[in-house]
N, CA, C and O of each residue as an XYZ file, in Angstrom:
572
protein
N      29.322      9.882     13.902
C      30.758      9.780     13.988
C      31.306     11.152     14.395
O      30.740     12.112     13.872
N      32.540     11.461     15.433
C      32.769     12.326     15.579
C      34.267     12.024     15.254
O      34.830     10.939     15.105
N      34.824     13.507     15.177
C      36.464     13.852     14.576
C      36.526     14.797     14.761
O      35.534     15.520     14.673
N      37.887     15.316     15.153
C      38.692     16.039     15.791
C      38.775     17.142     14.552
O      39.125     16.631     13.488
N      38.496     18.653     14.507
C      38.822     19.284     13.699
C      40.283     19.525     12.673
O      41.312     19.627     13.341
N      40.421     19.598     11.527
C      41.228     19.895     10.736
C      41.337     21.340     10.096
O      40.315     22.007     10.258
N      42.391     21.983      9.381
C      41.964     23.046      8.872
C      41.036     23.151      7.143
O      40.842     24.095      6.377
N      40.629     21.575      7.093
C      40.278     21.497      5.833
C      38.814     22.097      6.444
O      38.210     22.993      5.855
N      38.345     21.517      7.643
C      37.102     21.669      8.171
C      36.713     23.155      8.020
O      35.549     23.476      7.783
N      37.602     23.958      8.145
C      36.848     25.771      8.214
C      36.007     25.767      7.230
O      34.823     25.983      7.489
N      36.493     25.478      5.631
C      35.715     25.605      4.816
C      34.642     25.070      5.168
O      33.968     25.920      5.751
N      34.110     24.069      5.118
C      32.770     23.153      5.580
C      32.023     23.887      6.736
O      30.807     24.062      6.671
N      32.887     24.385      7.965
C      32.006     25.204      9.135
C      31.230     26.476      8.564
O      30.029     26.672      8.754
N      32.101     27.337      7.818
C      31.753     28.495      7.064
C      30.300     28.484      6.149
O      29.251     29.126      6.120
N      30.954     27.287      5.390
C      29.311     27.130      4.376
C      27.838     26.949      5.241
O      26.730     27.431      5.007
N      28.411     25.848      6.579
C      27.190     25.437      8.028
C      26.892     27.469      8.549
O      25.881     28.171      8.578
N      27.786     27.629      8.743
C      26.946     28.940      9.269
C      26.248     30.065      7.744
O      25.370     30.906      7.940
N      26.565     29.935      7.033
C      26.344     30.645      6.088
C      24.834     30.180      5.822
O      23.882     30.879      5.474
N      24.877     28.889      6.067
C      22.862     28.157      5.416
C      22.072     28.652      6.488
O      20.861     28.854      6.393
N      22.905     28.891      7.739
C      21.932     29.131      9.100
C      20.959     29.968      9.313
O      21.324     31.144      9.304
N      19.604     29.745      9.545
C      18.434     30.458      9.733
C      18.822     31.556     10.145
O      20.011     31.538     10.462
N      18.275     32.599     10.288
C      18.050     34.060     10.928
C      17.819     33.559     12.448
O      18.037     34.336     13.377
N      17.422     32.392     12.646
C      16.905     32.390     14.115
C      18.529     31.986     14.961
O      19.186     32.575     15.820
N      18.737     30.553     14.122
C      19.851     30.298     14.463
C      20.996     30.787     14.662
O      21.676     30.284     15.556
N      21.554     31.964     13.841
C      22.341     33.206     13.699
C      22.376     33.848     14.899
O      23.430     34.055     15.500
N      21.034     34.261     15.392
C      21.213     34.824     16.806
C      21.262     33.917     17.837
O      22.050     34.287     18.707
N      20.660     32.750     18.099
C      21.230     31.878     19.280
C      23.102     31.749     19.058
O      23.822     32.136     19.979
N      23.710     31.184     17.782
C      24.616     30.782     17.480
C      25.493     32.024     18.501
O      26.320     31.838     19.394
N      24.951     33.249     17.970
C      25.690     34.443     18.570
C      25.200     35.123     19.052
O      25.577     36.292     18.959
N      23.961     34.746     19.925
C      23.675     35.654     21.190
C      24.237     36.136     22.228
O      24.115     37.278     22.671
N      25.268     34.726     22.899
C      25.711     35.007     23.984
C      26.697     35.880     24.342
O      26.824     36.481     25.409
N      27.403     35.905     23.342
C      28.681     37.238     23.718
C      28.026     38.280     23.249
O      27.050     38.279     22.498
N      28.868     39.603     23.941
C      28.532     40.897     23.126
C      30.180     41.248     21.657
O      30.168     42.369     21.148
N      31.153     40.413     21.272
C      32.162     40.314     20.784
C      32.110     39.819     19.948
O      33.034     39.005     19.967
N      31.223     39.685     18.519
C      31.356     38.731     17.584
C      32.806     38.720     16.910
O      33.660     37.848     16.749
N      32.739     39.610     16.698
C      34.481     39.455     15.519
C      35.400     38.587     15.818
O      35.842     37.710     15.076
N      35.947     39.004     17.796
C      36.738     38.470     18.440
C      36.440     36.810     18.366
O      37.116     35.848     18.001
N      35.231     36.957     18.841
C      34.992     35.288     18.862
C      34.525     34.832     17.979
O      34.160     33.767     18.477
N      34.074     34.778     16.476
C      34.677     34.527     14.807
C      36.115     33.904     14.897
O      36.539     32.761     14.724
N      36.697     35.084     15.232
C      38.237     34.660     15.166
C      38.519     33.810     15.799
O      38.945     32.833     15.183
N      38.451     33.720     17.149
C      39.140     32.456     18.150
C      38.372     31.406     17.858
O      38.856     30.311     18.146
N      37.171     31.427     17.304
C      36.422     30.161     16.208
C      36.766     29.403     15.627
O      36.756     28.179     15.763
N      37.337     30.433     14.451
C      38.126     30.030     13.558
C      39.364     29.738     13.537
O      39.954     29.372     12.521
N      39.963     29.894     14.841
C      41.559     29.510     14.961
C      40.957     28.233     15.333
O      41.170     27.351     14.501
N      40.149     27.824     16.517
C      39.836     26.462     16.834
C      39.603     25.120     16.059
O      39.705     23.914     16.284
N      39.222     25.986     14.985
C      39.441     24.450     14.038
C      40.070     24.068     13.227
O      40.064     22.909     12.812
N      40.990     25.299     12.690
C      42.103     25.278     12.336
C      43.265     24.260     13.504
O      44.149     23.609     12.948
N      43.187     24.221     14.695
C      44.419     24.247     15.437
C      43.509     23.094     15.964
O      43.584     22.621     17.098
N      42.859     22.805     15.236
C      41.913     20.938     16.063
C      41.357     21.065     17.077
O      41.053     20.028     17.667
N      41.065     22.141     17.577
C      39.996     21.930     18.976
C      38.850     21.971     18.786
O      38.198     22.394     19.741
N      38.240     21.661     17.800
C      37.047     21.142     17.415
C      36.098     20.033     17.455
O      36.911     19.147     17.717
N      34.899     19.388     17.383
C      34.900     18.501     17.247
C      33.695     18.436     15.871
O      32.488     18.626     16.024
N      34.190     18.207     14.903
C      33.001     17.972     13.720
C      31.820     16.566     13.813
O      31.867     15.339     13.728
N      31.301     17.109     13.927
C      29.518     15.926     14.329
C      29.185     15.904     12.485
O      29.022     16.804     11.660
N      29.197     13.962     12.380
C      29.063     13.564     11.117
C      28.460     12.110     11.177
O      28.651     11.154     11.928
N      27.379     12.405      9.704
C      26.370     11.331     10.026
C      26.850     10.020      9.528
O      28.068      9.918      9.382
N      26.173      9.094      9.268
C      26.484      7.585      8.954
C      27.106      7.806      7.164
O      27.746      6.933      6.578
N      26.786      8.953      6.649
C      27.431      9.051      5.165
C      28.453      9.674      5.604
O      29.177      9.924      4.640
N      28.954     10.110      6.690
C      30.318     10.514      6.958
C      30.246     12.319      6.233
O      31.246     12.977      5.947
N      28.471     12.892      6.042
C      28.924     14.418      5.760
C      28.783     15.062      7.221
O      28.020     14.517      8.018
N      29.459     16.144      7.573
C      29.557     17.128      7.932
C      27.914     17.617      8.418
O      27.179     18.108      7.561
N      27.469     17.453      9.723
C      26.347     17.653     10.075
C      26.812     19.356     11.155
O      26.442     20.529     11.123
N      27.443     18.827     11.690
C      27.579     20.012     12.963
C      28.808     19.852     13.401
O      29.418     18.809     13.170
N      29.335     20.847     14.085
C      30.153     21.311     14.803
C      30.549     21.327     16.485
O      29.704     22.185     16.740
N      30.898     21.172     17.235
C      31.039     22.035     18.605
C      32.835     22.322     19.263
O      33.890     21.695     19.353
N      32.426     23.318     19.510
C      33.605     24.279     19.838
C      33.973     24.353     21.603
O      33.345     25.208     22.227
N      35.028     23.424     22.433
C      35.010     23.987     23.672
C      36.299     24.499     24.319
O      37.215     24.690     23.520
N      36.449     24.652     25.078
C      37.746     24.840     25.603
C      37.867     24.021     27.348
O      36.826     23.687     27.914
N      38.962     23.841     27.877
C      39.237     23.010     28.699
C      39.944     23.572     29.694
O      41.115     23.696     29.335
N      39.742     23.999     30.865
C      40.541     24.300     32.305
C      40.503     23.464     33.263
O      39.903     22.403     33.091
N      40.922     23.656     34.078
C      41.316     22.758     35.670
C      39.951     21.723     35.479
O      39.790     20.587     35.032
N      39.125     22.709     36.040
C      37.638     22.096     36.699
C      36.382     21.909     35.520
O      35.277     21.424     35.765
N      36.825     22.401     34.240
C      35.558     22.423     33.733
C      35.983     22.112     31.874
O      37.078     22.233     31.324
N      34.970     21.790     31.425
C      34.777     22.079     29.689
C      33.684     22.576     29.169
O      32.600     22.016     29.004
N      34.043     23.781     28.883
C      33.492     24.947     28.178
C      32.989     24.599     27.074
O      33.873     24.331     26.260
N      31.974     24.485     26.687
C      31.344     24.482     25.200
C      30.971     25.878     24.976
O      30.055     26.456     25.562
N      32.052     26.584     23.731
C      31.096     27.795     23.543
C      30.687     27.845     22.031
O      30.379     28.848     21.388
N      30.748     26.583     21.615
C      29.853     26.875     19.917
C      28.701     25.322     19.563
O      29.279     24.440     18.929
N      28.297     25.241     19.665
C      27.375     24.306     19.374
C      26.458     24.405     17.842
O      25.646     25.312     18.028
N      26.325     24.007     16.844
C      25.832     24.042     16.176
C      25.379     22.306     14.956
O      26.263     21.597     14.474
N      23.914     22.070     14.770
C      24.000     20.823     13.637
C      23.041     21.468     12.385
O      22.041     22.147     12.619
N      23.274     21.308     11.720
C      22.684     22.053     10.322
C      20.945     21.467     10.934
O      20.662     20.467     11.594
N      20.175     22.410     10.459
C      18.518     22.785     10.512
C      17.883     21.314      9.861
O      17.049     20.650     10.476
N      18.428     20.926      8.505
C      17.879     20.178      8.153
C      18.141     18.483      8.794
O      17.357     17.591      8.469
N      19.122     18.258      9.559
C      19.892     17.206      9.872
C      19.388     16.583     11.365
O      19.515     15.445     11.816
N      18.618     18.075     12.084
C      18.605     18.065     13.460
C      17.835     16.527     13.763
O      18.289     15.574     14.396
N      16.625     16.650     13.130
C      15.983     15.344     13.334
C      16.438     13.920     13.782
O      15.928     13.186     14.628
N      17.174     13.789     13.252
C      17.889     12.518     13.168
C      20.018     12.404     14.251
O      20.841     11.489     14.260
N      20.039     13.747     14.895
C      20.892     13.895     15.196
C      20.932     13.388     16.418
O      22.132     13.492     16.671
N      20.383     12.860     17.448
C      20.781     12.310     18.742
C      21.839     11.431     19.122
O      22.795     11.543     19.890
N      21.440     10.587     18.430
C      22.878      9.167     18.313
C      24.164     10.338     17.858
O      25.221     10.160     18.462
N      24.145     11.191     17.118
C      25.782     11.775     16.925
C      25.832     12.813     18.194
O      26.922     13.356     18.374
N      24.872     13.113     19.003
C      25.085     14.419     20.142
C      25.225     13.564     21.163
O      25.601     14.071     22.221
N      24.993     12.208     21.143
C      24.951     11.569     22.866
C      26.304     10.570     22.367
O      26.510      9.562     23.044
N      27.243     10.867     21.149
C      28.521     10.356     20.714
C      29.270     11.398     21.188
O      30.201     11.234     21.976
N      28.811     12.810     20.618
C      29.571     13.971     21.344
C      29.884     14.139     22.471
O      30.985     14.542     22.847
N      28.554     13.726     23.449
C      28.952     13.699     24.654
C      29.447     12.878     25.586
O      29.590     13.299     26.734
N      29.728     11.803     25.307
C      29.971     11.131     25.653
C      31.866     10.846     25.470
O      32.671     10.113     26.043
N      31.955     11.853     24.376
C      33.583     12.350     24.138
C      33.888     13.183     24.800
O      34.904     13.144     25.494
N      33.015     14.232     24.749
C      33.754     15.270     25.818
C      34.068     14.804     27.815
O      34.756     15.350     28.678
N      33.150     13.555     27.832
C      33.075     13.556     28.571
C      34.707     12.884     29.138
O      35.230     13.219     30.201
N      35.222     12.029     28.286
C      36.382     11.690     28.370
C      37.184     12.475     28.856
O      38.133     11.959     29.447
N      37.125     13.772     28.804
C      38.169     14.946     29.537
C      37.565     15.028     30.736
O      37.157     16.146     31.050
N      37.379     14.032     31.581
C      37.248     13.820     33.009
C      36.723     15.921     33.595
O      37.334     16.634     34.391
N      35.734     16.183     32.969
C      35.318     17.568     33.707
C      33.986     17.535     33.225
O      33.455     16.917     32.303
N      33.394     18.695     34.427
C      32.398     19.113     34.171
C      31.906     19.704     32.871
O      32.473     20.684     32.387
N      30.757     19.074     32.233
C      30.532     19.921     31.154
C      29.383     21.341     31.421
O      28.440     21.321     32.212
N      29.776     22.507     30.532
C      29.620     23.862     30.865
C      29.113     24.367     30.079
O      29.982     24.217     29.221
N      27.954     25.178     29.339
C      27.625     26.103     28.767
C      26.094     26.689     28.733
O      24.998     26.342     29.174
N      26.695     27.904     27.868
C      25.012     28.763     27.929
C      24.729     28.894     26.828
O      25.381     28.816     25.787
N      23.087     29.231     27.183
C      21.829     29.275     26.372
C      21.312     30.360     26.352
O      21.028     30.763     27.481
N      20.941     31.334     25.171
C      20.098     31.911     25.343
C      18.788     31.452     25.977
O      18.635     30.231     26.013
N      17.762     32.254     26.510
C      17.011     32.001     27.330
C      15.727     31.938     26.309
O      14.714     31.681     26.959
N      15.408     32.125     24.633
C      14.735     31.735     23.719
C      14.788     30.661     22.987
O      13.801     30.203     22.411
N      16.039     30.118     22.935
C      16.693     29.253     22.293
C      15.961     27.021     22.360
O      16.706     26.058     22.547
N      14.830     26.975     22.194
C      14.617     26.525     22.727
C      15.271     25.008     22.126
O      15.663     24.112     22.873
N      15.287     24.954     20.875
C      16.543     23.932     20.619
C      17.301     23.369     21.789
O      17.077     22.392     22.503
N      18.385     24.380     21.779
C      19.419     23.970     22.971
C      18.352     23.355     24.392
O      18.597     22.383     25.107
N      17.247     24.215     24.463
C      17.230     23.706     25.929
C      16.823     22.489     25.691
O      17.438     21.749     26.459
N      16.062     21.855     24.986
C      15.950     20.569     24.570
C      16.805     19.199     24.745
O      16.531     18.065     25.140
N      18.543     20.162     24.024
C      19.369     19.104     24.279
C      19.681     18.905     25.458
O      19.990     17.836     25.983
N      19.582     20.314     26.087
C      20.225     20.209     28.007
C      19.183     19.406     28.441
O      19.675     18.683     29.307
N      17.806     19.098     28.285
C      17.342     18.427     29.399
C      17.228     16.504     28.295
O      16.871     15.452     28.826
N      17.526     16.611     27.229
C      18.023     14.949     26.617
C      19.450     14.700     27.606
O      19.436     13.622     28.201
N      20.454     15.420     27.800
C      21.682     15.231     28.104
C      21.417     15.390     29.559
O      22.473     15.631     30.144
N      20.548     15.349     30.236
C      20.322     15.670     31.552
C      21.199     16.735     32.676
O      21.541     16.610     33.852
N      21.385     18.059     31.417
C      21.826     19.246     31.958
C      21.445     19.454     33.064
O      20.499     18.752     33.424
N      21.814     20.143     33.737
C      21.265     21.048     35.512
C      21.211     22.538     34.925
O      22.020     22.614     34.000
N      20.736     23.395     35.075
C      20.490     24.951     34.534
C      21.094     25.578     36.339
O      20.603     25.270     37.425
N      22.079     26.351     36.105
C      22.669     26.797     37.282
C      22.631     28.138     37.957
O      22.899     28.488     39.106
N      22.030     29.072     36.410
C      22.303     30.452     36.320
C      21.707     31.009     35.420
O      21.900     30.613     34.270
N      20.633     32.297     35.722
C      20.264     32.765     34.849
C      20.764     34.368     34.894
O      20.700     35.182     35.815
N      21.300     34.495     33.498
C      21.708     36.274     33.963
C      21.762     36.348     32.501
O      21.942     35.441     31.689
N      21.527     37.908     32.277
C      20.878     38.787     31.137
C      20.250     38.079     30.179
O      20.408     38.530     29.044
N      19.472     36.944     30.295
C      18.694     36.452     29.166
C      19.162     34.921     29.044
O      18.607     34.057     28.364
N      20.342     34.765     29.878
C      21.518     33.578     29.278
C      21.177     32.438     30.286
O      21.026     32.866     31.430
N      21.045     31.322     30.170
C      21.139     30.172     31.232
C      22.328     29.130     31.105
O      22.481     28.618     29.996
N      23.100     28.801     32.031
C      23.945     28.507     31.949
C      23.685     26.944     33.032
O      23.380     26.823     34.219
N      23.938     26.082     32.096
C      23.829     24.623     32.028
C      25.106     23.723     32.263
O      26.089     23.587     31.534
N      24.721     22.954     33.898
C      26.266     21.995     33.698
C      26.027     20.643     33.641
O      25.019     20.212     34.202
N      26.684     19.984     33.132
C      26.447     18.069     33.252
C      27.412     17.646     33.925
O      28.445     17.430     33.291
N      27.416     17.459     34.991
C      28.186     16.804     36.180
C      29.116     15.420     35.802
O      28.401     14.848     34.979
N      29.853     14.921     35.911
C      30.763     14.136     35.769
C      30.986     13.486     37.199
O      31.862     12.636     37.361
């Protein structure tokens, strides 16, 4: 099930990054060199509902994703489903996408280039990899 962020949700995102592996920590925040800044505009995002909270058939709080929206494209720049949950998470990521896809755009984002999680989902979601620069690959799903 997916839903539109609330500001009740911060609490719940906070505790999700707080359980997060050491590994996950750095994919989560590899890609910028700006953590604070982008913490913050994070955390305004789900406060201000541009969120989308990924939740399982008990209706808890599995994951998160964070994008933003221009002319031509939708930006995913936070992706995250709790470590223990991943297993069983496809049916709620091919619900996700299949929402974002509703905003009639290209879907957009990067990967660290270790990360091998993510690349996983880009090639389930039948990502295209467009760009590789400083470590980062940057993945679009065509619309």
């Amino acid at each position: 099930m997916i839903q539109y962020s609330t500001a009740a949700d911060l609490v719940t995102v906070i505790h999700l990054i707080n359980k997060m592996s050491e590994e996950d920590k750095i994919n989560f925040n590899g890609v910028s060199n700006n953590f604070f800044v982008d913490m913050t505009y994070f955390h305004y995002s789900i406060i201000k509902g541009s969120c989308l909270m990924l939740k399982n058939d008990e209706k808890e709080t599995i994951g998160f994703v964070a994008f933003n929206v221009n002319d031509d494209n939708l930006y995913i720049s936070n992706l995250y489903i709790d470590d223990k949950k991943r297993k069983d998470s496809f049916q709620v990521l091919t619900e996700m996408f299949q929402q974002l896809k509703m905003y009639m755009r290209h879907i957009v984002f990067k990967v660290n280039n270790g990360n091998e999680k993510m690349h996983r989902i880009a090639k389930f979601i039948k990502a295209k990899a467009t760009m590789l620069k400083d470590n980062t690959i940057t993945y679009i799903v065509h619309i």
